[in-house]
C-alpha positions as CSV (number, residue, x, y, z in Angstrom):
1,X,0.0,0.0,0.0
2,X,1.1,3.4,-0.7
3,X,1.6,6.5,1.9
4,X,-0.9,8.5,0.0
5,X,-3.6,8.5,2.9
6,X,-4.5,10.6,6.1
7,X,-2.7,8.3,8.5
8,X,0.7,9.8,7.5
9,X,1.8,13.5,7.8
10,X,4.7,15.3,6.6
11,X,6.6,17.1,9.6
12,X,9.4,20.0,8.9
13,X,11.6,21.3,11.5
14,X,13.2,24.2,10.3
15,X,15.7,26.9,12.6
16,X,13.2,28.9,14.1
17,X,13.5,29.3,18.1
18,X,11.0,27.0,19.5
19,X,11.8,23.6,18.6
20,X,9.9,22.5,21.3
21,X,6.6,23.2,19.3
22,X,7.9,20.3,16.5
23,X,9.0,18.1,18.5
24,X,5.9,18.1,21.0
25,X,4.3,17.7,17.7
26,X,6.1,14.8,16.7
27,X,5.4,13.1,19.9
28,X,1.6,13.9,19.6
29,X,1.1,12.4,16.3
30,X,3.1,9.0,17.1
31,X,0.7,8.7,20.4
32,X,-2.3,8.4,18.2
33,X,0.0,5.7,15.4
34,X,0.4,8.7,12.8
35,X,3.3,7.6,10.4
36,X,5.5,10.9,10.2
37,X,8.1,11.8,7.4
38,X,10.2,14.1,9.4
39,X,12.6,16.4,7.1
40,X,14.6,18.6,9.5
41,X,16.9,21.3,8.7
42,X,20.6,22.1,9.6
43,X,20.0,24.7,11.5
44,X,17.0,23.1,13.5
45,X,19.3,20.4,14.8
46,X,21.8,23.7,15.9
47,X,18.3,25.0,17.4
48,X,17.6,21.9,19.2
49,X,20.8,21.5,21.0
50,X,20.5,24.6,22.1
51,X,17.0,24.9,23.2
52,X,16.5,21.2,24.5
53,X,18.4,18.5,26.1
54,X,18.4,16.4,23.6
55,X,21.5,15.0,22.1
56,X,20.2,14.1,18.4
57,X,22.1,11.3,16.2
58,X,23.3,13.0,12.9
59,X,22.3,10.1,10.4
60,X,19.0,9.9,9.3
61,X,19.0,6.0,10.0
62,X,19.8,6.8,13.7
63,X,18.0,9.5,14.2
64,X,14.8,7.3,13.4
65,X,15.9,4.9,16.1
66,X,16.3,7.5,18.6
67,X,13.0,9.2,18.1
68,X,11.3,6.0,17.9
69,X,12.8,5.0,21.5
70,X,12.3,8.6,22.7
71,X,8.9,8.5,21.9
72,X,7.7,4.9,22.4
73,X,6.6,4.6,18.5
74,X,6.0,1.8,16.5
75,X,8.6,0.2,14.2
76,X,8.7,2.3,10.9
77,X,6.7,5.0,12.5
78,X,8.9,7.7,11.6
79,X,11.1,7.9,8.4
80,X,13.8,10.6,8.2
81,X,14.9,12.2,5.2
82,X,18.2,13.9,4.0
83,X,17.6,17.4,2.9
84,X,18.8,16.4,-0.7
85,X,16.9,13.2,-0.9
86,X,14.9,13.9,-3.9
87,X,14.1,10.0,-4.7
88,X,11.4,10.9,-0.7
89,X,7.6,9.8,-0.9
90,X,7.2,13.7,-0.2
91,X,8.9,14.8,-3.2
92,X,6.3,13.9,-5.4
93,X,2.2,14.8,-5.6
94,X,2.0,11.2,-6.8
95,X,2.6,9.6,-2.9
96,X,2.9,12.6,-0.8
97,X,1.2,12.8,2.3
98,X,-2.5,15.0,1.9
99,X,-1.1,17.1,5.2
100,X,2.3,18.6,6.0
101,X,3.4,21.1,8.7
102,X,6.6,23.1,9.2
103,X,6.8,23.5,12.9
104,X,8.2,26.4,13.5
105,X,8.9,27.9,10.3
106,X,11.8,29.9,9.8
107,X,11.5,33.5,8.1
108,X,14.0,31.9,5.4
109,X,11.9,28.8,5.2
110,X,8.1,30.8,4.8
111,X,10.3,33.0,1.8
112,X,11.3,30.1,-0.2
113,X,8.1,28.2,0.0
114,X,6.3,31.4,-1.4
115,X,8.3,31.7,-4.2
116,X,8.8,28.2,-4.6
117,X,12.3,28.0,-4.2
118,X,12.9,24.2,-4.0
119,X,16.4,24.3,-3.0
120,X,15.7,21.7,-0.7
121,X,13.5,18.7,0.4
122,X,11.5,20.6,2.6
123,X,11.1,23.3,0.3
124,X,9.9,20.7,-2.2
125,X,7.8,19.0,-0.1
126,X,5.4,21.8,0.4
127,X,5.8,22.6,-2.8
128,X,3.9,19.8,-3.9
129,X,1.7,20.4,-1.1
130,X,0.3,23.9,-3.2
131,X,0.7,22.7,-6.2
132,X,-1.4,19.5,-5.2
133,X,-3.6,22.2,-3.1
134,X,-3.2,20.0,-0.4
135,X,-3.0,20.8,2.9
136,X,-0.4,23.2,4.4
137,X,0.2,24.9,7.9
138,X,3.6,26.7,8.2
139,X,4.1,27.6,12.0
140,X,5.9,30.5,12.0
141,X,8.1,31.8,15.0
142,X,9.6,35.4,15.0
143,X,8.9,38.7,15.5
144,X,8.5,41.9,14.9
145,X,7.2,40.7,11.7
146,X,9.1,43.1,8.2
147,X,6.9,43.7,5.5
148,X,8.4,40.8,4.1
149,X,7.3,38.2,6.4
150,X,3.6,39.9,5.9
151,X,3.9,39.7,2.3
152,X,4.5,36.2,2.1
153,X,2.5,35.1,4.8
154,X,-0.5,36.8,2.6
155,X,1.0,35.1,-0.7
156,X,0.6,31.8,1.0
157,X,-3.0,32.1,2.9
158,X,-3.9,33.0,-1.1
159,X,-2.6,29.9,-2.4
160,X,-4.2,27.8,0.2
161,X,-1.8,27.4,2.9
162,X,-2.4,28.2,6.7
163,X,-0.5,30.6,8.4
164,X,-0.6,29.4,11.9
165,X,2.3,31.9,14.4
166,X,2.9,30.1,17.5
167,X,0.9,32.5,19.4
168,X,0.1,30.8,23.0
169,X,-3.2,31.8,24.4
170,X,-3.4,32.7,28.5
171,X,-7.2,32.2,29.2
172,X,-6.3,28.7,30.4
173,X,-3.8,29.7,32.7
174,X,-0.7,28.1,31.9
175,X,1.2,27.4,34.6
176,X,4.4,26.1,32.7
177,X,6.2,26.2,29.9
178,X,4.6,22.9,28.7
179,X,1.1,24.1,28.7
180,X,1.8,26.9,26.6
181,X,3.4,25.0,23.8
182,X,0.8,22.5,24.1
183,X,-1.8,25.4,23.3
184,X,-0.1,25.5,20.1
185,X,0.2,22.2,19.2
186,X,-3.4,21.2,20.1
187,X,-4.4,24.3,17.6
188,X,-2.5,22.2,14.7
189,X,-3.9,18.8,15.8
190,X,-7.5,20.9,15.2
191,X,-6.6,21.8,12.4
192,X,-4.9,18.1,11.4
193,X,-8.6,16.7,12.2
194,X,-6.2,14.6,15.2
195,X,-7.6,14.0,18.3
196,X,-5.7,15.3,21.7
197,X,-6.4,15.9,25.4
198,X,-3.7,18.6,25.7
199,X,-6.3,21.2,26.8
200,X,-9.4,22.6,27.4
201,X,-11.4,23.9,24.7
202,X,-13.1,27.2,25.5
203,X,-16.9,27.0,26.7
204,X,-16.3,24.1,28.6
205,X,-16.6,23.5,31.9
């Protein structure tokens, strides 16, 4: 059977702060037996050494095997790809995943996906994911925003693409760091159509 179906989502990690988002993201999706192609960039692994613990293996063979451990997921769960590795499910509409996220989404990373830059696997990736007007959420992390940022944020949400900022919400008083990235991610399992417990949705009691 092919990996064209909703059980497997595409999962970028670029070299925005706030690696913690992705990778609480990645551990959300493998809880409810999500297969995840995970592309991750240079400068995410720089980001996650410095923002995390975690002491990441730099093959992509390895690095499956540690996230798989790290995570409790199932055998062949998560497949990591090199940033060159054209030959990827992802790299072509034909077997793509119908969902991808970039979480968080570098400035650098949101520019070359709205001009379709391609340099890379990740750019391709949601490249096919417009041109196959499939689904897209690119969670961007910086500010102040340029005009820049703006302009291609609104290029996107034209071509189909959600623009989701990892804006953390208060009005469930978060008490930790935790709870406020897990505000974030439960906002892209919404959107995902994935089930979670991480918090409170509002008008409940």
């Amino acid at each position: 059977m092919g990996l064209f179906n909703m059980k497997a989502i595409t999962l970028a990690i670029t070299g925005a702060s706030g690696a913690q988002y992705g990778l609480r993201l990645l551990e959300c999706l493998l809880a409810e037996d999500i297969m995840v192609h995970l592309l991750m960039s240079a400068a995410a692994r720089e980001v996650i050494a410095l923002e995390t613990s975690y002491q990441l293996p730099e093959t992509e063979a390895a690095l499956e095997g540690y996230l798989t451990s790290l995570f409790s997921a199932k055998a062949d769960q998560v497949k990591v790809y090199g940033r060159s590795e054209w030959t990827a499910s992802v790299a072509s509409g034909s077997n793509a995943p119908r969902s991808m996220v970039i979480c968080p989404c570098s400035s650098g990373t949101l520019s070359a996906v709205a001009t379709g830059a391609s340099n890379n696997l990740i750019e391709r990736a949601a490249d096919v994911m417009l041109k196959e007007r499939r689904q897209l959420i690119l969670v961007h992390r910086e500010m102040p925003l340029s005009t820049i940022h703006l302009e291609h944020m609104l290029k996107l949400s034209q071509l189909g693409a959600v623009v989701m900022p990892a804006s953390p919400g208060f009005y469930h008083q978060p008490t930790s760091i935790e709870d406020m990235v897990d505000f974030v991610v439960a906002r892209i399992l919404d959107h995902l159509g994935v089930t979670h417990t991480l918090m409170e949705r509002w008008g409940n009691e």
